[in-house]
C-alpha positions, 0 to 999 in steps of 0.5 A: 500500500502506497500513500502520498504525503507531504512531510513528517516530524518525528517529535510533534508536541501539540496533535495529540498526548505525548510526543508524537511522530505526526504524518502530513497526508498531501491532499485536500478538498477544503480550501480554508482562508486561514490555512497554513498549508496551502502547499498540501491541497493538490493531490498530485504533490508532495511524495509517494511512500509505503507502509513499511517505510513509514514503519521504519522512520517510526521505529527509530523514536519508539522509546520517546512516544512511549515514555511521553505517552505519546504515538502517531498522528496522521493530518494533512492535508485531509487524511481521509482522502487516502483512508485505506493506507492510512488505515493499513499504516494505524494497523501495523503500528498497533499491531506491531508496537501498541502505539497509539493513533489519531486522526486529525480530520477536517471531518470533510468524509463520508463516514461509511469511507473511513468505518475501516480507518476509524477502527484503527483510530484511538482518538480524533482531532475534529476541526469544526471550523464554522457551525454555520453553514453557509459561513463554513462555505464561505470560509472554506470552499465547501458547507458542513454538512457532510462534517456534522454527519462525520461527526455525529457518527463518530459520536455513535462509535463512542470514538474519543474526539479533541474538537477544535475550532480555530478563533478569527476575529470577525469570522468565526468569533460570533457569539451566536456561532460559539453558543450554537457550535457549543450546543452541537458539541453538547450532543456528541458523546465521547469529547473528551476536550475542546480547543480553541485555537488562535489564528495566526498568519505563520503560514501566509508565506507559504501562499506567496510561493504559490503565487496566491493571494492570502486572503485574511491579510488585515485579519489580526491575530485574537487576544487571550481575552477574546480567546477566553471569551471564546470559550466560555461562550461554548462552554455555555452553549455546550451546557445548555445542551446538555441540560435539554432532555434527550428524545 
């Protein structure tokens, strides 16, 4: 089996517990104003590889992820988009080392196409970007709907989620959206923890050497009290949620 992939790190620290080797799938069929790496989006680039040596980059570094609790995270791009290697290459690292794995997921996938991923997965990073659909559209190239059912069904398997949600001022800061995006998180099971994320502009020079104008310029960068903020509104939202009866 062989994937395309972008690049590796081998000592991730914020994609999930512990040090991580993390994979960047190449790959993607969102185009987010905010992304940091546009250079993943064509599927025809980056490099193609195959399970074992992936296998062999992890093995190195073991004793690391194991000692920090850590393990492998696959991102992207989208990794979805290429499940069955992703799902052969969790396979084998769990087979052969019981290292733990996660996806991290715009959640832009039917989830009958990754049922054979996701039985392989320990934990998903869900990125819910705008609850609002034709908000989402506008800020991604695509609506949500097919994210929301991605993520409902992984509330079924009971699938430990991080969801997080990148904060940018005037876009995806709305007080309205935050409560709601709380209220949807409120009915999903197994969250075990929601990240708000600041915006950052470390990625516009990516778009300058693809010769693409970024389009959140004069957007600035959320302070911690907005951020905060951020999160007490979905916190709210969620709780409220959870207070309605259950049909």
């Amino acid at each position: 089996m062989r994937g395309r992939i972008h690049s590796l790190d081998t000592f991730g620290t914020v994609d999930g517990p512990g040090i991580r080797f993390v994979l960047f799938m190449q790959g993607c069929a969102l185009q987010c104003a905010f992304c940091h790496n546009p250079d993943t989006w064509d599927t025809g680039g980056g490099r193609t590889v195959d399970v074992a040596a992936v296998l062999k980059e992890i093995e190195s570094f073991l004793p690391y992820y194991r000692s920090s609790g850590g393990g492998l995270t696959v991102t992207g791009g989208e990794p979805t988009l290429q499940a069955p290697f992703v799902a052969e290459l969790f396979r084998e690292v769990k087979q052969r080392w019981n290292l733990p794995t996660a996806l991290d997921s715009s959640g832009f996938c039917e989830p009958e196409h990754a049922e054979g991923l996701l039985a392989h997965t320990d934990l998903v990073l869900l990125d819910l970007k705008h609850i609002d659909r034709a908000k989402h559209q506008a800020l991604t190239s695509q609506p949500n709907d097919r994210i929301l059912r991605f993520a409902r069904r992984l509330s079924e398997l009971g699938k430990p989620m991080w969801i997080r949600h990148v904060l940018i001022p005037g876009i995806t800061d709305d007080a309205g959206d935050l409560l709601e995006l709380g209220r949807f998180i409120g009915t999903l099971s197994a969250v075990e923890k929601v990240e708000v994320l600041p915006y950052h502009r470390m990625g516009v020079y990516k778009w300058q050497q693809l010769g693409r104008v970024y389009p959140l310029g004069d957007v600035p960068t959320p302070s911690d009290r907005e951020v905060e903020r951020a999160r007490q509104l979905i916190a709210q939202g969620r709780t409220e949620s959870l207070r309605q009866p259950q049909s």
